[in-house]
C-alpha positions as CSV (number, residue, x, y, z in Angstrom):
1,X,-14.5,9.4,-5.2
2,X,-15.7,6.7,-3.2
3,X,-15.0,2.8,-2.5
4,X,-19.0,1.2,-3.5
5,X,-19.0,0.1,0.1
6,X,-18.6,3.5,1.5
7,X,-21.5,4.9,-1.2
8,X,-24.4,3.5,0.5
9,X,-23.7,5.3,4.2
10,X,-22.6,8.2,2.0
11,X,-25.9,8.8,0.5
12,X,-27.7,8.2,3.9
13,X,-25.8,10.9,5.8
14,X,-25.8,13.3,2.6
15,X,-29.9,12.5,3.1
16,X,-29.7,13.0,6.9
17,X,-27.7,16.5,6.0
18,X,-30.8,17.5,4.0
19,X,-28.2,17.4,1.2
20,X,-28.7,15.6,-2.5
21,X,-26.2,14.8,-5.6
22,X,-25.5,15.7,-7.9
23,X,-27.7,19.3,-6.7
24,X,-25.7,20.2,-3.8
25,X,-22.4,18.1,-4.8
26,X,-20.7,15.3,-7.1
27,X,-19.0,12.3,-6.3
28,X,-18.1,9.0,-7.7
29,X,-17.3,5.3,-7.0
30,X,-14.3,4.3,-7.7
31,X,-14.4,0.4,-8.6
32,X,-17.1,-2.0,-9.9
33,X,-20.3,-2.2,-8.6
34,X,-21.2,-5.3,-7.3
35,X,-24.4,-7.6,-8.1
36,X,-26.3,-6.5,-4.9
37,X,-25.0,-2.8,-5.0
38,X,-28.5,-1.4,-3.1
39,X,-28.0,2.5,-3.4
40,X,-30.7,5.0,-2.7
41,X,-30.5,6.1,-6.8
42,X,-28.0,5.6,-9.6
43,X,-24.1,6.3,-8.6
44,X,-21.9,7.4,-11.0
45,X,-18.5,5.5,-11.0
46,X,-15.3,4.3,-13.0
47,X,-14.2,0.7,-13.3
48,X,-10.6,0.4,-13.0
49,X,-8.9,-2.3,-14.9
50,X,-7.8,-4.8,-12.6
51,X,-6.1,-7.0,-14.2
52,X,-4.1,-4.7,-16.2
53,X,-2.8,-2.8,-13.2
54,X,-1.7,-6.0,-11.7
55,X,-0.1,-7.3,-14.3
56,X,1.7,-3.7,-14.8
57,X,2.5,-3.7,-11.1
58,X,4.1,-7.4,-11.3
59,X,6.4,-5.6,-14.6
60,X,7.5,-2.8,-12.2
61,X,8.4,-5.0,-9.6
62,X,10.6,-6.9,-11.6
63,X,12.3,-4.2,-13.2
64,X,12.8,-2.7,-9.8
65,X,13.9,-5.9,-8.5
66,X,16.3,-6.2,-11.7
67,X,18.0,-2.3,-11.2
68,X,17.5,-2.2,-7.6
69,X,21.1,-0.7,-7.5
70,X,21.5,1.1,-10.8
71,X,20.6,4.8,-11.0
72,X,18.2,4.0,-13.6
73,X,15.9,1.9,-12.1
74,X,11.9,2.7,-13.0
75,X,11.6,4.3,-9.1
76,X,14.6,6.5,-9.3
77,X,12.9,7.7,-12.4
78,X,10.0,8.4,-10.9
79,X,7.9,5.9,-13.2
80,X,3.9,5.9,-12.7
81,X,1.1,4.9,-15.8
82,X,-1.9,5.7,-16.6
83,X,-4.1,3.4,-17.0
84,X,-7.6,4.0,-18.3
85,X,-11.2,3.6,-16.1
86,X,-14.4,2.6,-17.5
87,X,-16.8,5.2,-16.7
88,X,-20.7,3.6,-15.9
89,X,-23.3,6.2,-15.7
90,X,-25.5,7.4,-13.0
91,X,-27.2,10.2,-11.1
92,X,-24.4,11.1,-8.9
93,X,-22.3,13.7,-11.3
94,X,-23.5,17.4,-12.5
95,X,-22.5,21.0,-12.8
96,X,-21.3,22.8,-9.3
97,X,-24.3,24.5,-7.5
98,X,-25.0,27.7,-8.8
99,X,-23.6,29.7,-6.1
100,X,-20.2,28.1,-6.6
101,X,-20.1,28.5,-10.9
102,X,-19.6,32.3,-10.8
C-alpha cells in the first residue's frame, strides 16, 4: 500500500525494473486520489474515512484525557477500531505470479 504521491514514481521505477502490476506484483494506494492524479494506468486504492477517524480520534483523546490515571482507561485496554475503506477499482491488483501460487 502506497501514499497517491508515492504511486506515480512507483510505477516509473516498477517500468524502469522491466516489471508490471498487477503481472509481476499488487499494490495499492492508500487514500483518495486527487483531481490531477496522472498515473501510467489505473491504480487500485482504498479511501479512508477521514472524517470519521478524526472524529473517533478526538473521542479517544478525551476518554484518555478523562482516565488518564484509572486502570481502565481506553489505552491500558489496549483500544484500536476499525474503521471501514472505500475500495475504488483499478488495474493495480491480481492473483500472485504463477510461480509464487503453488
Amino acid at each position: 500500500v502506497l501514499e497517491h504521491d508515492l504511486s506515480v514514481p512507483f510505477c516509473q521505477a516498477l517500468e524502469e525494473l522491466g516489471k508490471r502490476a498487477p503481472t509481476d506484483l499488487s499494490f495499492a494506494i492508500l487514500g483518495d486520489r486527487p483531481a490531477d492524479f496522472a498515473a501510467p494506468y489505473p491504480i487500485t486504492g482504498f479511501s479512508p474515512p477521514h472524517e470519521q477517524m478524526g472524529r473517533r480520534a478526538v473521542h479517544l483523546l478525551v476518554a484518555l484525557l478523562q482516565t488518564a490515571h484509572s486502570k481502565h482507561s481506553p489505552v491500558s485496554q489496549g483500544r484500536h477500531e476499525v474503521l471501514p475503506c472505500i475500495p475504488f477499482p483499478g488495474a493495480t491488483i491480481g492473483p500472485p505470479p504463477v510461480s509464487l501460487a503453488g
